[in-house]
Structure formats: structure tokens, C-alpha cells
PDB file with one MODEL, atoms N, CA, C and O in Angstrom:
MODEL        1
ATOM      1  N   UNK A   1     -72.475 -72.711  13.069  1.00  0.00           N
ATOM      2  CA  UNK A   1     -72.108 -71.477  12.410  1.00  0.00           C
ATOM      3  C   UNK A   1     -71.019 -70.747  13.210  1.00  0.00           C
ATOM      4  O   UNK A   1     -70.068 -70.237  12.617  1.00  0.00           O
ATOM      5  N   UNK A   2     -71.152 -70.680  14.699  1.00  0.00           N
ATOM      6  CA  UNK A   2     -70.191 -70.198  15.208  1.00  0.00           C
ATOM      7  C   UNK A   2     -68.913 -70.687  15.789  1.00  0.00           C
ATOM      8  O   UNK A   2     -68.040 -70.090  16.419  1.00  0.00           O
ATOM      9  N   UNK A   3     -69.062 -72.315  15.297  1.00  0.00           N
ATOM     10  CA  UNK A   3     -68.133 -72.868  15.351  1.00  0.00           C
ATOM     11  C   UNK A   3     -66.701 -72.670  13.688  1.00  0.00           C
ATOM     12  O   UNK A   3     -65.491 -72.808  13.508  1.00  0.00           O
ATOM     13  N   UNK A   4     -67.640 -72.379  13.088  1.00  0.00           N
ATOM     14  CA  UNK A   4     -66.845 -72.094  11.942  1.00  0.00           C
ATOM     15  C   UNK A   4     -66.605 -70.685  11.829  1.00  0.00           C
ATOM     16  O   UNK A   4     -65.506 -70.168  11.627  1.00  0.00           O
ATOM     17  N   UNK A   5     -67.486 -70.211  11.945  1.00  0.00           N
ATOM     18  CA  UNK A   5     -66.752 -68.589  11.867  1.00  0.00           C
ATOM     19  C   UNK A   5     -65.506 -68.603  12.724  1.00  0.00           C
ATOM     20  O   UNK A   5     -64.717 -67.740  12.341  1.00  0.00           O
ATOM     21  N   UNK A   6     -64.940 -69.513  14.072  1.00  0.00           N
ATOM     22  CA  UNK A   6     -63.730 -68.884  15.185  1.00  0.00           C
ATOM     23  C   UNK A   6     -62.813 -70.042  14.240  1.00  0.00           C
ATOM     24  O   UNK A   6     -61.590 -69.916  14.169  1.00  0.00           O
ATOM     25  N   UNK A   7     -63.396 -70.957  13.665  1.00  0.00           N
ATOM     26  CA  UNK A   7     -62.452 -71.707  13.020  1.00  0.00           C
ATOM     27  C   UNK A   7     -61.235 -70.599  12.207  1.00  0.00           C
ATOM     28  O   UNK A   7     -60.026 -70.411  12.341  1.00  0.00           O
ATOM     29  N   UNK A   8     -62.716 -69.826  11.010  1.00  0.00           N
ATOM     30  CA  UNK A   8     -61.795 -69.363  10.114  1.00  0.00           C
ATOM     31  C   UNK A   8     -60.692 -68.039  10.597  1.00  0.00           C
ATOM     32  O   UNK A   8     -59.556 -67.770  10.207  1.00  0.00           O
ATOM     33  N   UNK A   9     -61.690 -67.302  11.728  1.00  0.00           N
ATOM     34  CA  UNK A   9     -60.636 -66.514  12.241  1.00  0.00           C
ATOM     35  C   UNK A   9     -59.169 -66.858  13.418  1.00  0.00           C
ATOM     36  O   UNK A   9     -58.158 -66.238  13.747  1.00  0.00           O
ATOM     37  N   UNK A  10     -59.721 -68.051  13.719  1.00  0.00           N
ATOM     38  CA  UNK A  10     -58.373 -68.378  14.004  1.00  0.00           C
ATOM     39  C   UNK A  10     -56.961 -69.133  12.840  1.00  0.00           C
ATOM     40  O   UNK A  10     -55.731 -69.121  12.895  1.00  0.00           O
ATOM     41  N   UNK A  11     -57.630 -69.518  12.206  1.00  0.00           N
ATOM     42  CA  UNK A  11     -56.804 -69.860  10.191  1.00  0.00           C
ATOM     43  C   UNK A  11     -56.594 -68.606   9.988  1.00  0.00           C
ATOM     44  O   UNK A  11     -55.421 -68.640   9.615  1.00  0.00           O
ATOM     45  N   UNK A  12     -56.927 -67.428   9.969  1.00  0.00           N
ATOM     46  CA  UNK A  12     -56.859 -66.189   9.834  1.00  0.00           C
ATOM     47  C   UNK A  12     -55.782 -65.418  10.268  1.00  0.00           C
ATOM     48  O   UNK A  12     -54.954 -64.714   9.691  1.00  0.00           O
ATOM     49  N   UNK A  13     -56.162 -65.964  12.321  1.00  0.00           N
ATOM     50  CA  UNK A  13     -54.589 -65.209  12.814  1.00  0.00           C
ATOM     51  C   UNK A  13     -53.745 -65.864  12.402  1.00  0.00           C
ATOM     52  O   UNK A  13     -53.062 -65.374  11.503  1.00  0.00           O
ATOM     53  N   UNK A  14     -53.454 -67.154  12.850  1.00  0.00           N
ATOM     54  CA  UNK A  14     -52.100 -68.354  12.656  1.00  0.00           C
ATOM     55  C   UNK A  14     -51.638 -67.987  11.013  1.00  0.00           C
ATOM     56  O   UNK A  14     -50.456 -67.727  10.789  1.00  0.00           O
ATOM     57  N   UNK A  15     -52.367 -67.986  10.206  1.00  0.00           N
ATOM     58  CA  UNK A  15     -51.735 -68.012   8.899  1.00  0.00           C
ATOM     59  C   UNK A  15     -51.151 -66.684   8.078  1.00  0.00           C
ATOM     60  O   UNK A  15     -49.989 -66.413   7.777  1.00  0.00           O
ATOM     61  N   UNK A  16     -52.381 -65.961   7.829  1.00  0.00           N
ATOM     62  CA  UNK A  16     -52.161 -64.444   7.415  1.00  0.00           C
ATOM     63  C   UNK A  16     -52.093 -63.511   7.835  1.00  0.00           C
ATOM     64  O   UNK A  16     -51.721 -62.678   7.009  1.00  0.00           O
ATOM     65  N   UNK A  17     -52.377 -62.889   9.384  1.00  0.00           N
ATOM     66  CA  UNK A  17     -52.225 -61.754  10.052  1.00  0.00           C
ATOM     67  C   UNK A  17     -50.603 -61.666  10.549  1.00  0.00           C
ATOM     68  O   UNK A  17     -50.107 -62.386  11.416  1.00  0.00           O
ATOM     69  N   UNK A  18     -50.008 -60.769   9.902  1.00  0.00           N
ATOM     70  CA  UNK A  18     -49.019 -60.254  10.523  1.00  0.00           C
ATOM     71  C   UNK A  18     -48.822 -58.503  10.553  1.00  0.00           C
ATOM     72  O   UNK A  18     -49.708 -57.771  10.113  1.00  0.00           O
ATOM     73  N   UNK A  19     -47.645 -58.012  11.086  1.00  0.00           N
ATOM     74  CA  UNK A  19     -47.216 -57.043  11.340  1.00  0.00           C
ATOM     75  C   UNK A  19     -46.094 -56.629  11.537  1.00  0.00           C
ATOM     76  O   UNK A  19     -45.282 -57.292  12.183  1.00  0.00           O
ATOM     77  N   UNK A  20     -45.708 -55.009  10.832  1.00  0.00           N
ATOM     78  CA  UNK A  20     -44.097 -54.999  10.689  1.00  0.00           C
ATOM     79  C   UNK A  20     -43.179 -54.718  12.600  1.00  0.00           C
ATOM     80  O   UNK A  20     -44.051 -54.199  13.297  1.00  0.00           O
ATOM     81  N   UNK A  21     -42.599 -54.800  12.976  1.00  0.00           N
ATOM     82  CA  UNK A  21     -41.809 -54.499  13.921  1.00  0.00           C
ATOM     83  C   UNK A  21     -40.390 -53.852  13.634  1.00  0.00           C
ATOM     84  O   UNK A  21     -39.387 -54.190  13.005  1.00  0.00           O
ATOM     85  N   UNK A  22     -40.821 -52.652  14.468  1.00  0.00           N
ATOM     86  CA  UNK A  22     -39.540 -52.038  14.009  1.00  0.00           C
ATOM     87  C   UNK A  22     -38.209 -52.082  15.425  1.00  0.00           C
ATOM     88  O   UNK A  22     -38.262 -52.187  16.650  1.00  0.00           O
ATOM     89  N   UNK A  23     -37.318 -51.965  14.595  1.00  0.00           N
ATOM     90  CA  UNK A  23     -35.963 -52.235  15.688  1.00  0.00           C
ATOM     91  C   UNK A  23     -35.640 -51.309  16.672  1.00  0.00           C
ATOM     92  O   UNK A  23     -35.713 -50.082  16.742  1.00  0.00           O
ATOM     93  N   UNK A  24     -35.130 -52.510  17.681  1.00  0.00           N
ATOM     94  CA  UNK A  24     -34.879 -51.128  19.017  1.00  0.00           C
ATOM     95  C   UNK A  24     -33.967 -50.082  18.803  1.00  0.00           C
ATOM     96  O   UNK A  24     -33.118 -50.143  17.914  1.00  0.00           O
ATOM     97  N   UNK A  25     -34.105 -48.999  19.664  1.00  0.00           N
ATOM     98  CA  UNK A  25     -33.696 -47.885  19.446  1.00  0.00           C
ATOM     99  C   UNK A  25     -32.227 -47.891  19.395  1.00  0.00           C
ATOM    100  O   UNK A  25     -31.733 -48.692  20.189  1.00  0.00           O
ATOM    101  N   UNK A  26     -31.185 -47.061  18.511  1.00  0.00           N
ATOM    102  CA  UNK A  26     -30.067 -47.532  18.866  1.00  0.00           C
ATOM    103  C   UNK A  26     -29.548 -48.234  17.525  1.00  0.00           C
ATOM    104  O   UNK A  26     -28.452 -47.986  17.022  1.00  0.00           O
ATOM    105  N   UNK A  27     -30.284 -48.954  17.120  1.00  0.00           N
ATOM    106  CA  UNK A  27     -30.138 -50.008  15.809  1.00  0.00           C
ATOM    107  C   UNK A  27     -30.460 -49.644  14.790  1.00  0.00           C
ATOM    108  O   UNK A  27     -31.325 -48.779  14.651  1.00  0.00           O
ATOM    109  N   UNK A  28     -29.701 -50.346  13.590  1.00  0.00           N
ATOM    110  CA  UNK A  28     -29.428 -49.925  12.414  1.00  0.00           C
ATOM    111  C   UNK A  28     -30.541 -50.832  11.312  1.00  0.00           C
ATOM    112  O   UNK A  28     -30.857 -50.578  10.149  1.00  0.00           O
ATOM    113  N   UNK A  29     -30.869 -51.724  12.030  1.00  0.00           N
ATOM    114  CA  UNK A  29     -31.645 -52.688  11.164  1.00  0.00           C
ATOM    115  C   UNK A  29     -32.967 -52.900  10.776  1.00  0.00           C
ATOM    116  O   UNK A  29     -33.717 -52.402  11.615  1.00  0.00           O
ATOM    117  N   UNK A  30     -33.594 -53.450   9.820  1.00  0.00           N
ATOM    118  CA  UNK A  30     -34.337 -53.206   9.041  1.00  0.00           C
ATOM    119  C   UNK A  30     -36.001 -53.548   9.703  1.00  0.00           C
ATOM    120  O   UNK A  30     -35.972 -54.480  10.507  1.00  0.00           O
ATOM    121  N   UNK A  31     -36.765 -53.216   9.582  1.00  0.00           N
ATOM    122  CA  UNK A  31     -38.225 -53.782  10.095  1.00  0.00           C
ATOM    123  C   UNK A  31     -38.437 -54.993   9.303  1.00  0.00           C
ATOM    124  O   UNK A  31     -38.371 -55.209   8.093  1.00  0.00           O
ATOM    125  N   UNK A  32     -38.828 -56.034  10.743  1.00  0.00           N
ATOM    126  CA  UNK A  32     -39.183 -57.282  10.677  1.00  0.00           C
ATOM    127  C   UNK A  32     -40.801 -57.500  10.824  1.00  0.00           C
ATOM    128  O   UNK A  32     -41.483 -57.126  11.778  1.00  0.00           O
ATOM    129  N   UNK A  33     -41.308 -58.271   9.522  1.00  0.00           N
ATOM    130  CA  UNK A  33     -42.492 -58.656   9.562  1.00  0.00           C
ATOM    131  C   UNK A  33     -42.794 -59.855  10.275  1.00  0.00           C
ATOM    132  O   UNK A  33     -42.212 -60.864   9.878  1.00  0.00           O
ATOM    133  N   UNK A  34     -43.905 -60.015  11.645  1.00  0.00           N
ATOM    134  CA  UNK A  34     -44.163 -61.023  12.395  1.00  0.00           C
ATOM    135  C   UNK A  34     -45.405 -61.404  12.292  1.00  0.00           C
ATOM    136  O   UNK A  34     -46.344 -60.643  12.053  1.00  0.00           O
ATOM    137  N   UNK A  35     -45.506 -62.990  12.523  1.00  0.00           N
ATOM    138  CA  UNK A  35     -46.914 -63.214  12.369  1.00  0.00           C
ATOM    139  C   UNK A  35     -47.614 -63.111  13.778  1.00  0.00           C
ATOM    140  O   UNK A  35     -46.818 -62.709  14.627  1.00  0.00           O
ATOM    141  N   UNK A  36     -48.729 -63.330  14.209  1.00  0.00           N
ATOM    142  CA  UNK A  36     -49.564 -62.991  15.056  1.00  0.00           C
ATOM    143  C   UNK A  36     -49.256 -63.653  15.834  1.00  0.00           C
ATOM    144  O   UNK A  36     -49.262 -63.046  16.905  1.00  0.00           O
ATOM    145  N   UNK A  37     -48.767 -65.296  15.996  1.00  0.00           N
ATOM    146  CA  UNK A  37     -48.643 -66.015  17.139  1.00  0.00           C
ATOM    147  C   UNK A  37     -46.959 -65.482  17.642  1.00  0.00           C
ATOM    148  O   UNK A  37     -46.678 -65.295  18.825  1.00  0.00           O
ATOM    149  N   UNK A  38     -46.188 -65.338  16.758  1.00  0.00           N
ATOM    150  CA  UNK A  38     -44.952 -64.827  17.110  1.00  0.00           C
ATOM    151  C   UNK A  38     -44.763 -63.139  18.180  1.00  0.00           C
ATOM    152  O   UNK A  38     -43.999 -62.728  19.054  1.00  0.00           O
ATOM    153  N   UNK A  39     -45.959 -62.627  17.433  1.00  0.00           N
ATOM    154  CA  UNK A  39     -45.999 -61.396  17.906  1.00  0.00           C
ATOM    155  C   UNK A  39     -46.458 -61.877  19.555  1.00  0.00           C
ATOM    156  O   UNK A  39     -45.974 -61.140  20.413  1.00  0.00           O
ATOM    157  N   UNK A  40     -47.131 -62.759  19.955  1.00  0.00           N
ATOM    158  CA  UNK A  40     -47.909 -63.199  21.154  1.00  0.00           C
ATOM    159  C   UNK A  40     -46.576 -63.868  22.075  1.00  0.00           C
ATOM    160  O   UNK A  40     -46.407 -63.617  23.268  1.00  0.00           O
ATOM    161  N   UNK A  41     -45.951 -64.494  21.502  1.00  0.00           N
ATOM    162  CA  UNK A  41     -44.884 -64.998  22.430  1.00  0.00           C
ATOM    163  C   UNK A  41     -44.078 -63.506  22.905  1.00  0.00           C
ATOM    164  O   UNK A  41     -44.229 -63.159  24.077  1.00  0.00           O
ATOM    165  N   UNK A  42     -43.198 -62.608  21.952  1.00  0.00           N
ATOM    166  CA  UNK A  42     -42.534 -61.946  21.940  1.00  0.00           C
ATOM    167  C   UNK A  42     -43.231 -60.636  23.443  1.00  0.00           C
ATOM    168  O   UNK A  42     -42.606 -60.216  24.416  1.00  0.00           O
ATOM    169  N   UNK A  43     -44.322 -60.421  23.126  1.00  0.00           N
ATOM    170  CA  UNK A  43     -45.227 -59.897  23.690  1.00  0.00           C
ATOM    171  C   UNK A  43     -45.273 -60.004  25.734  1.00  0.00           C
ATOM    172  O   UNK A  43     -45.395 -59.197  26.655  1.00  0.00           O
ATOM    173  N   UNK A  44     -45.065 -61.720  25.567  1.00  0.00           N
ATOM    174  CA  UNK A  44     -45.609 -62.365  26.821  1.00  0.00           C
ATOM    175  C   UNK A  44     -44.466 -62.410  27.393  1.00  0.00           C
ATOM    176  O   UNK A  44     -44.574 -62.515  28.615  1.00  0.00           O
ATOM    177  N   UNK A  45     -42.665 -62.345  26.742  1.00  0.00           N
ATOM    178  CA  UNK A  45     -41.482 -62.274  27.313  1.00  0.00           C
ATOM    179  C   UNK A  45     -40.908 -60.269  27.711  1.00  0.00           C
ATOM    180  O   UNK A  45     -39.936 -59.803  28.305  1.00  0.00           O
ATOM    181  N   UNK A  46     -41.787 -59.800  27.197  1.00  0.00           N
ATOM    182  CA  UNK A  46     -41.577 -58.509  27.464  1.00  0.00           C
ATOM    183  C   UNK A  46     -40.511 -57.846  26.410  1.00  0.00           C
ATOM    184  O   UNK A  46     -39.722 -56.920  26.598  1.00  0.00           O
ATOM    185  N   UNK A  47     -40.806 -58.801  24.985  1.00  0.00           N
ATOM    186  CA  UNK A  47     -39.728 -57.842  24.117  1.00  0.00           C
ATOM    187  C   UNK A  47     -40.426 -57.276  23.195  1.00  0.00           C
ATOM    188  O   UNK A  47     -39.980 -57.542  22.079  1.00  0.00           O
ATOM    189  N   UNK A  48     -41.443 -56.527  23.186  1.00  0.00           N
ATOM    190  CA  UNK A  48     -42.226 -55.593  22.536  1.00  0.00           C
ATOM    191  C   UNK A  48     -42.721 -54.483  23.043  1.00  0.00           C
ATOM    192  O   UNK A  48     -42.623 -54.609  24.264  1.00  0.00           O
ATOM    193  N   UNK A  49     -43.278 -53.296  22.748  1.00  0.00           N
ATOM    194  CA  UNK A  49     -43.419 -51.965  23.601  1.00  0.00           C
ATOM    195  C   UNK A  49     -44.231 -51.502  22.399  1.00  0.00           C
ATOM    196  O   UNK A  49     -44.059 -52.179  21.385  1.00  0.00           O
ATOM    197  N   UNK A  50     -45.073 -50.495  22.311  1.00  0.00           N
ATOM    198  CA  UNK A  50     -45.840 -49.578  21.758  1.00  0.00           C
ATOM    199  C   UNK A  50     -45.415 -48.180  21.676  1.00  0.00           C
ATOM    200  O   UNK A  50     -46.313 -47.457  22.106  1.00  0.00           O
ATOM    201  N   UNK A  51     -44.288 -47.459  21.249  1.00  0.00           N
ATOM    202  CA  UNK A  51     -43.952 -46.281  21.001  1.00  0.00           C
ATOM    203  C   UNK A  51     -44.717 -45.403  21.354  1.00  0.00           C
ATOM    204  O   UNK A  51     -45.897 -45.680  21.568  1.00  0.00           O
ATOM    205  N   UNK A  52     -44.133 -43.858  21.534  1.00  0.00           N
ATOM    206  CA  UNK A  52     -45.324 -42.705  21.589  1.00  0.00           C
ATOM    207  C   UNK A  52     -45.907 -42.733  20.197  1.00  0.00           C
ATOM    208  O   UNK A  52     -47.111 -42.987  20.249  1.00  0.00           O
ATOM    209  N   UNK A  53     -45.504 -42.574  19.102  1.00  0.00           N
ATOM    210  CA  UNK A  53     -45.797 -42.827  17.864  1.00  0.00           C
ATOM    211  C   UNK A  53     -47.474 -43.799  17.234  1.00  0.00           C
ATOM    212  O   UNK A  53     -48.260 -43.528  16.327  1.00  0.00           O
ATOM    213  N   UNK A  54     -47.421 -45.161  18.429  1.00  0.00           N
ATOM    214  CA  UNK A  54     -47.867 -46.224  17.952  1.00  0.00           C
ATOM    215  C   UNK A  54     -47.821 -47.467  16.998  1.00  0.00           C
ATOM    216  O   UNK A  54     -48.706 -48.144  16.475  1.00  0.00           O
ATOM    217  N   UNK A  55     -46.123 -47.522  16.962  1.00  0.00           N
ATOM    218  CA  UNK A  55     -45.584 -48.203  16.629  1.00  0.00           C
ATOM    219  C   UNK A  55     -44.609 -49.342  17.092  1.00  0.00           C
ATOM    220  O   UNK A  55     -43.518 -49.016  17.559  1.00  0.00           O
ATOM    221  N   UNK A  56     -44.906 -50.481  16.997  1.00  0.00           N
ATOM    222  CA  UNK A  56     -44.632 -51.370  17.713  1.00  0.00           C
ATOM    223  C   UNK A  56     -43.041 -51.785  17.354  1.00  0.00           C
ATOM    224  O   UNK A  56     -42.560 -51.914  16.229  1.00  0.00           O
ATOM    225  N   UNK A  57     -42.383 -51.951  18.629  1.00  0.00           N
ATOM    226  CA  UNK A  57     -40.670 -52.078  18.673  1.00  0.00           C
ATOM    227  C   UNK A  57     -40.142 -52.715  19.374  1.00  0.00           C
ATOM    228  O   UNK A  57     -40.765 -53.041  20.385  1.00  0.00           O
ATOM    229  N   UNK A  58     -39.091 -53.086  19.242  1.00  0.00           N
ATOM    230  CA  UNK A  58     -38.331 -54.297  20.093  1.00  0.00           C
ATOM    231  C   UNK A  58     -37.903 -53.456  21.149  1.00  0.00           C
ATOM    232  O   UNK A  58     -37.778 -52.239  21.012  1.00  0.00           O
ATOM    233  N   UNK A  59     -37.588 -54.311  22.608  1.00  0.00           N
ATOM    234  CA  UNK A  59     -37.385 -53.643  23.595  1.00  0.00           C
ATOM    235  C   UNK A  59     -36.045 -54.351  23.706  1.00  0.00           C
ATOM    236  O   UNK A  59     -35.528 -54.110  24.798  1.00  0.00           O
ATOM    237  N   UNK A  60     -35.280 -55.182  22.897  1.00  0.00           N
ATOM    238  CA  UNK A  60     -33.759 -55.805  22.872  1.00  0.00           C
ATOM    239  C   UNK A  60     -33.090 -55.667  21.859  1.00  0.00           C
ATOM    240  O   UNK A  60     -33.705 -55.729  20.794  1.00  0.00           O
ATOM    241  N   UNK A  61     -31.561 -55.426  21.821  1.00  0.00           N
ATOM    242  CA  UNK A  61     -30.962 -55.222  20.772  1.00  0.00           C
ATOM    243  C   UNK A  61     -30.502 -56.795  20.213  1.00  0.00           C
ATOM    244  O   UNK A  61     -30.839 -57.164  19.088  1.00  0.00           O
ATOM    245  N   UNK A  62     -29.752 -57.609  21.069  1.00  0.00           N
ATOM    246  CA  UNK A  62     -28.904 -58.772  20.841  1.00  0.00           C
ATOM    247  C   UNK A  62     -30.321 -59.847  20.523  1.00  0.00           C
ATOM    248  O   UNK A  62     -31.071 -59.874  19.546  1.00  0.00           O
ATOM    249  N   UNK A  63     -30.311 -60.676  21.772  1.00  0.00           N
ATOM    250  CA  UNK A  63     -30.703 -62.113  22.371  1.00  0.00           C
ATOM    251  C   UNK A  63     -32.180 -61.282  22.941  1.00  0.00           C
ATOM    252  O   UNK A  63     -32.422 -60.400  23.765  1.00  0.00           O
ATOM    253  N   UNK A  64     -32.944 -62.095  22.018  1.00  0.00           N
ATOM    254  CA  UNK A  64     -34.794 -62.156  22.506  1.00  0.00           C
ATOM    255  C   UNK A  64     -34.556 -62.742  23.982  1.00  0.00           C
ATOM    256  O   UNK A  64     -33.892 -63.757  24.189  1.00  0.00           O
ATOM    257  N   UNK A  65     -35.350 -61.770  25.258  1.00  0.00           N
ATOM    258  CA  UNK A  65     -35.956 -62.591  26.444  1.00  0.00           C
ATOM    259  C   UNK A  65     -36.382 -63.652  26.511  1.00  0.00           C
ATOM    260  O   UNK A  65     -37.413 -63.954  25.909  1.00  0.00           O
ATOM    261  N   UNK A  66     -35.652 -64.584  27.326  1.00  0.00           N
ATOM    262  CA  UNK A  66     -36.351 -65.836  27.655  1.00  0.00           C
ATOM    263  C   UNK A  66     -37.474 -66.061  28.600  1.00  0.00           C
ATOM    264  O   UNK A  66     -38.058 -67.145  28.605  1.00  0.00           O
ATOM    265  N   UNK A  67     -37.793 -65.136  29.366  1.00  0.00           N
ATOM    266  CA  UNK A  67     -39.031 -65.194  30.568  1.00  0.00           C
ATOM    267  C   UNK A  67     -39.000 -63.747  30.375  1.00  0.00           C
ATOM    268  O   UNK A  67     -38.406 -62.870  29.749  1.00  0.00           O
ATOM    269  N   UNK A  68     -40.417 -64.029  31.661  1.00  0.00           N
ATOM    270  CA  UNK A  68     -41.696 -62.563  31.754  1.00  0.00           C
ATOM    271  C   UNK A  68     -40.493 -61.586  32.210  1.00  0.00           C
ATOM    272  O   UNK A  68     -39.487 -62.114  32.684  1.00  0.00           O
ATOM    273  N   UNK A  69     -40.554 -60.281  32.094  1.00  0.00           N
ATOM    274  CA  UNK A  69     -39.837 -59.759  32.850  1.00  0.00           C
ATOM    275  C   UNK A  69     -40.286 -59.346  34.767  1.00  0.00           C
ATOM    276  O   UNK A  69     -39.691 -58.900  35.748  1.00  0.00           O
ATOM    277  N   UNK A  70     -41.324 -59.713  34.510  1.00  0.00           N
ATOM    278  CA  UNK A  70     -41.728 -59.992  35.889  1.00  0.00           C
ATOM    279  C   UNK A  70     -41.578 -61.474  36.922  1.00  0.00           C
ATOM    280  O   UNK A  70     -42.003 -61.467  38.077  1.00  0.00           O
TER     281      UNK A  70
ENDMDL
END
């Protein structure tokens, strides 16, 4: 049973969970919808941030980070 329940919630994240991202500050362009594993990479290179707001935003205008910023 609890092998299938993490089944379906992981079919869950990978497939249907996403979220909009809005553009770094500065920029003219439109909010991008990401899925959950995308949001996890983006996350782990340091190009995402949490606004005072609580809204999640790019921390690059051009070229996505290739490594941690640490």
C-alpha cells in the first residue's frame, strides 16, 4: 500500500505538478510555467529566490546557472 501510494505521488510530481515563475527583476517577459523536477534543478543551481511577496522568480536575466552558487 505504501509502496503505491509514493508510486502515485511521485507520477504526480514528475507529471502534473507545476508552477508559474515569474521573471527577474528588470525584465519584460512573460511568467513561465515549470514542472516540479525542473523547478528542482533550477533551485539546486541557485536560479530561483522566493520574493518578499512569496512569489517565486528568477535570479538571471540571460543564461540559466550552470553550478551551485556556492
Amino acid at each position: 500500500m505504501l509502496v503505491a501510494a509514493g508510486a502515485v505521488a511521485l507520477t504526480y510530481g514528475v507529471l502534473f505538478h507545476a508552477t508559474s515563475i515569474s521573471p527577474a527583476q528588470g525584465t519584460d517577459s512573460p511568467a513561465l510555467v515549470r514542472s516540479e523536477a525542473a523547478l528542482i534543478k533550477e533551485v539546486t543551481v541557485g536560479g530561483l529566490e522566493r520574493d518578499a511577496s512569496g512569489q517565486v522568480k528568477k535570479t538571471y536575466t540571460d543564461k540559466a546557472p550552470q553550478a551551485c552558487p556556492t
